[in-house]
N, C-alpha and C positions, 0 to 999 in steps of 0.2 A: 504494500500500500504506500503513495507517494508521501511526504510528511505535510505536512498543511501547511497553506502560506501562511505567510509573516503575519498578515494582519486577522488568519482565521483565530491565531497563536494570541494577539493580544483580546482578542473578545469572549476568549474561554479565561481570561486572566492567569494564567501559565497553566489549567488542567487541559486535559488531553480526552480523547474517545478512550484510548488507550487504559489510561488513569480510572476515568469512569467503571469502563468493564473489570477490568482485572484485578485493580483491586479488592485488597479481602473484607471490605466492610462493604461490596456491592452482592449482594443476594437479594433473593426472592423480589419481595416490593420495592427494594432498594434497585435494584438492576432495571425496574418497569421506571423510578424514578428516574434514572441514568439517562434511559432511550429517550423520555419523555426530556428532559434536561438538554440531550446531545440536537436533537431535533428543534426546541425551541434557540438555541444559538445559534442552530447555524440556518433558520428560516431566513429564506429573501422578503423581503420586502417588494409592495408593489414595481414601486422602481427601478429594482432589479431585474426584474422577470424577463426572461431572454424574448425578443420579438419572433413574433410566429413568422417561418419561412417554406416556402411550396417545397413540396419534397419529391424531387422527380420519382423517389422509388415508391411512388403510387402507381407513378403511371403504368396504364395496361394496353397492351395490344390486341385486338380483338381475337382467338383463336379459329373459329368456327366462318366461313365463308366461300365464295364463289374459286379465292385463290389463296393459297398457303401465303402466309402471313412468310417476312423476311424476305419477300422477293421485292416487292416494292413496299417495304417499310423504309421510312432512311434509316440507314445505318447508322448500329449503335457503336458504342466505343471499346466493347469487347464480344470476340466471336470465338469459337470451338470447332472444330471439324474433326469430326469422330466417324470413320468409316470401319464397316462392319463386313465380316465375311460371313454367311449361312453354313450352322453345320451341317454335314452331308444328307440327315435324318429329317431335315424341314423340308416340306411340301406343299403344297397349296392352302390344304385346311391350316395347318401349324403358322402360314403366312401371314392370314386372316387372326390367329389368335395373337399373334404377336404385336399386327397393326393395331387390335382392338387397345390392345393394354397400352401401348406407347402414345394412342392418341389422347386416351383416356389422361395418362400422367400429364403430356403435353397441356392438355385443355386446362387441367387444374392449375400448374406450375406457374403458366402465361398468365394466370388471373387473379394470382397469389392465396393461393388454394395450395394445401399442401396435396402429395399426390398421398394412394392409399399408403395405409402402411410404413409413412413417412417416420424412418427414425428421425429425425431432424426438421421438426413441423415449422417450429422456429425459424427457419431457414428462408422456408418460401414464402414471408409473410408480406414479400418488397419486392412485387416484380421487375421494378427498373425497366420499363418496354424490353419485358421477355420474351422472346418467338424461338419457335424451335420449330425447323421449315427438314421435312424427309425425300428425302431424293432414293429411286431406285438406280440400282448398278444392271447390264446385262444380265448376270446368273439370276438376280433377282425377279427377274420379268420372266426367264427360260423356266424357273423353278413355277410358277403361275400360272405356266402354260397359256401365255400371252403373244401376239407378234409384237415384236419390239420396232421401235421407229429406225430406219436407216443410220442414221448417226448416233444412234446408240450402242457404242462399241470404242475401242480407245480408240483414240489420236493416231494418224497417220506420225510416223516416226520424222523425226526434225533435226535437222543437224547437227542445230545448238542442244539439243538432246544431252543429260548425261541422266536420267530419270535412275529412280531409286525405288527397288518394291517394297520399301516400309515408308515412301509417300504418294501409294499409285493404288490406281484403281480399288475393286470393294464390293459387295452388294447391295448394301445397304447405308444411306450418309444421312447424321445427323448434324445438322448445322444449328448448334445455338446459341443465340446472342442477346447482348442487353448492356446496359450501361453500368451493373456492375458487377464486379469476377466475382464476388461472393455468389450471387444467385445465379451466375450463369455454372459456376460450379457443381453447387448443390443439381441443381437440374440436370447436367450431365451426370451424375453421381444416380441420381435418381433413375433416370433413363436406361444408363449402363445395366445397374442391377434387374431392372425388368426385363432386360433384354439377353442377359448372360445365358438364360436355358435356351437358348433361340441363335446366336451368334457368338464370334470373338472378337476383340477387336483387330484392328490391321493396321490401321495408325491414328494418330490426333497432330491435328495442327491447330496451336492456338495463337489467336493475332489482335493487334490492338487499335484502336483508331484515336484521336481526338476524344481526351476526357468531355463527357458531359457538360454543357457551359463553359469550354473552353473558346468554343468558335459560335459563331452565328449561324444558326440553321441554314441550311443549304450550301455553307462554304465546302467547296472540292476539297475531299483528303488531301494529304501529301504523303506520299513514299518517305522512306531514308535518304534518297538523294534530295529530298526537299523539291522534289517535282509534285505540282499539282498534278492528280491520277484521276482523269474521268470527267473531264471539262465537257466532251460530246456526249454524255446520255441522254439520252429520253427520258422525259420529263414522267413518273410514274402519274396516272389519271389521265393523260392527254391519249387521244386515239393513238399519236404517233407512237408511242409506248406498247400501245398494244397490240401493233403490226409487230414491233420487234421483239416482244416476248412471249407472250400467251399463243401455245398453240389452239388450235382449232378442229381436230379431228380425233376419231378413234378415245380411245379410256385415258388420254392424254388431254382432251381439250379442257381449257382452262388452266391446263398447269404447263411446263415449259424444261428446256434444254440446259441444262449445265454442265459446264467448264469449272476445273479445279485444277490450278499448276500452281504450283509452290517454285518459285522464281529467288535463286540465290543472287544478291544484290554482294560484285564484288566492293563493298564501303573503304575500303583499304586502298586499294587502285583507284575508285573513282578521286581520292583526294589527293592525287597526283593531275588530275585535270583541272586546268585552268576554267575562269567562270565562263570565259566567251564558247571556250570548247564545248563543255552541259550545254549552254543553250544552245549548240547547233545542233548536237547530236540529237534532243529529243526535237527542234523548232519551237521551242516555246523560250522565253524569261525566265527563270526562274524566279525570281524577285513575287512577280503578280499572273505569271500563268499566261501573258496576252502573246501568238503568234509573234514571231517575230516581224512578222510583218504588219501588225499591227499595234497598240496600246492597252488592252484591255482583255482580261482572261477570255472574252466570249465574243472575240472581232470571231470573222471568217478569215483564213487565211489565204493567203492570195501567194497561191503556189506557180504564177507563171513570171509573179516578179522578179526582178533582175539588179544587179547590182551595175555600178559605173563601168567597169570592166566586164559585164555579161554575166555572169554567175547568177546561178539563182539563189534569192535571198535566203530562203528555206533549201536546206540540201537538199541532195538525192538520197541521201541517207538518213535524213530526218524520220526519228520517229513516228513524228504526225504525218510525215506524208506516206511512207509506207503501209502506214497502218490506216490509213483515209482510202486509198484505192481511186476508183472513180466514186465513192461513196454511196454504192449500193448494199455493201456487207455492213452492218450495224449487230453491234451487241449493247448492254447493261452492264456494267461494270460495277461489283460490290464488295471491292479488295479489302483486306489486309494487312498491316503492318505485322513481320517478326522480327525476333530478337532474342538471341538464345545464348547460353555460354559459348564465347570463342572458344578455338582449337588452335592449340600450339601458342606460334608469337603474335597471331594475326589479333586485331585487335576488335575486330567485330564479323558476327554469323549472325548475318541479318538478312531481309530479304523481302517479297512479298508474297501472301498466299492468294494470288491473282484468281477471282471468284467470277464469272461472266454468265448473265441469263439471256437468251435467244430462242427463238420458237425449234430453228431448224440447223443445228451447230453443223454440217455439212455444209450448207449454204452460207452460212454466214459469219461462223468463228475460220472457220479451215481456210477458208482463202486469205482470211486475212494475215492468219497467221504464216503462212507459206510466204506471203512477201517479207513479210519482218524476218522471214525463215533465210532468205536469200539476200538482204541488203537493208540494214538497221544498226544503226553503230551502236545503239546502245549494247548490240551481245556484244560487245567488247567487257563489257564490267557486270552481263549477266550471263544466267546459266537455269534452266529450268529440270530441274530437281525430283519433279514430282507432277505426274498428271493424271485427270479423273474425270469420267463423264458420267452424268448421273439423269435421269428424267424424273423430272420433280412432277409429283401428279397431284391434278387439281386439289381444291381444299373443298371440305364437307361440311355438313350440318352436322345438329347437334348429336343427330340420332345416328350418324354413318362414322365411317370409321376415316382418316387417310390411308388410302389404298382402293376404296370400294367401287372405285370405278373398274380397275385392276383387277380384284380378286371375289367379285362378285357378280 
């Protein structure tokens, strides 16, 4: 216990809590006179009384709906990605009993409800906009006896490729996130154990964003390179949103395509590059995120400009312009920041767990990524580590389960 301040010291007139209790003339009524004693000293006064403050860990995010919550929630400040493998013994029905319970937990957890059987009921009493959004793997759809969507299957192999199988693929992905690690903890903790007769894990990658009120709603993250990440999304509510993520067919409409690469950010080499070098290499500022060819994070940029001597002002190697195309392939971007113990002399194992929703990832991550695959300076100072494609299937009412479009 810490020792009281100075002035709590002169209002007890040099006795103590301490003195009170332990002493051998405090028993029976004398110990109720003590509390009663200790209590009335150290009462505040009106004056005192600490000013009442909103406390984000009320906030809730709706669970039950048209589309799984975490797809177009904004992103919270802390995320989990806990990917699961099926023991060889689960089958369709065993699918069903599993989605039933995991949704079950989810619903409660998200609403500050503890789930069943909650040793630590305590725990979930703060959801901090809690969502836990489930994504199925290939095996997971094959074991269902389902057709799976074309682009559900891994990633065409990439040069910059050095992929790792304790950060790849899965059958099953839980992604959950909220504003604080305490409760986004307890929920995976919670989750895990429902899940352990049913699966094992395969890996976890846990990432962090912008403390809660640390920035202005709607401000673009930033990476470890202090590059703004995700200046072009789609605006989540707008139609244009909806063309690019929400599929439309089959036991998938309403829910949508995900991307999972764990992206090693070399931070060690990048601080050998000078400032003017960063901005060329991605096309952006660093400073405020505006195209180089323009002033402001959200100009257009104007990739046929030319410098005095001809050159274009945005490289051919620019991030943004490789990764813009003719600007038909569009994804949602809902990354990550890590940060884990270095190894050896290096002096950071950082990176990003690059998160992308899109209806049709064939059509629309894969090409994009094939240019960045062939001419993108930034693989100079990255490396992708870990890759994952999952179909997140729509979200449900009260009465169904996530999955039931799937497995029923």
């Amino acid at each position: 216990m810490p020792a009281p301040a100075e002035g709590a010291r002169s209002r007890r007139s040099g006795s103590t809590r301490r003195q009170f209790l332990l002493g051998g003339a405090v028993a029976g009524v004398g110990a109720v006179a003590a509390v009663g004693a200790d209590f009335a000293l150290n009462r505040q006064s009106p004056d005192d009384a600490p000013v009442s403050t909103a406390m984000n860990g009320d906030e809730k995010v709706p669970f039950f709906g048209e589309h799984q919550a975490g797809v177009d929630t904004s992103a919270q400040a802390h995320g989990i990605f806990v990917a699961l493998d099926l023991h060889d013994e689960i089958d369709r029905s065993a699918l069903t009993r599993l989605m039933r319970i995991l949704t079950d937990d989810a619903a409660r957890l998200t609403q500050g409800r503890p789930a069943l059987a909650d040793s630590e009921p305590e725990l979930a009493l703060s959801p901090a906009r809690l969502t836990v959004t489930f994504g199925f793997g290939p095996g997971l759809v094959a074991r269902a006896g389902a057709d799976a969507p074309a682009w559900l299957a891994p990633l065409p192999a990439f040069r910059v490729d050095r992929l790792q199988p304790e950060f790849s693929d899965g059958d099953l992905l839980l992604q959950i996130a909220g504003d604080d690690p305490l409760t986004v903890a307890h929920a995976t903790r919670m989750l895990l154990k429902d899940a352990r007769g049913f699966a094992s894990v395969r890996w976890t990658q846990q990432g962090f964003r912008r403390a809660y009120g640390t920035e202005r709603p709607g401000t673009t993250m930033r990476n470890l390179f202090g590059q703004v990440d995700g200046t072009t999304n789609p605006q989540p509510g707008t139609a244009d949103f909806d063309e690019v993520v929400w599929a439309v067919e089959g036991w998938l409409s309403g829910g949508t395509g995900m991307v999972v690469r764990r992206i090693r950010m070399d931070l060690d080499k990048w601080d050998r590059l000078d400032r003017s070098g960063r901005d060329a290499s991605v096309g952006r500022t660093l400073a405020n995120g505006a195209p180089l060819t323009g002033t402001e994070e959200f100009d257009e940029p104007d990739f046929d400009a030319t410098t005095e001597i001809g050159f274009p002002v945005i490289p051919q190697f620019a991030h943004i312009r490789r990764a813009r195309g003719d600007g038909s392939e569009r994804i949602f971007r809902r990354a990550y920041n890590y940060d884990e113990r270095p190894v050896g002399a290096e002096v950071s194992e950082s990176g990003l767990i690059f998160v992308s929703f899109q209806a049709d990832i064939d059509r629309q991550f894969t090409p994009m990524q094939r240019r960045l695959d062939e001419l993108d300076l930034l693989n100079e100072w990255t490396a992708p580590i870990g890759s994952a494609v999952f179909a997140i299937p729509p979200g449900c009412s009260d009465t169904g389960f996530i999955g039931d479009t799937l497995l029923t």
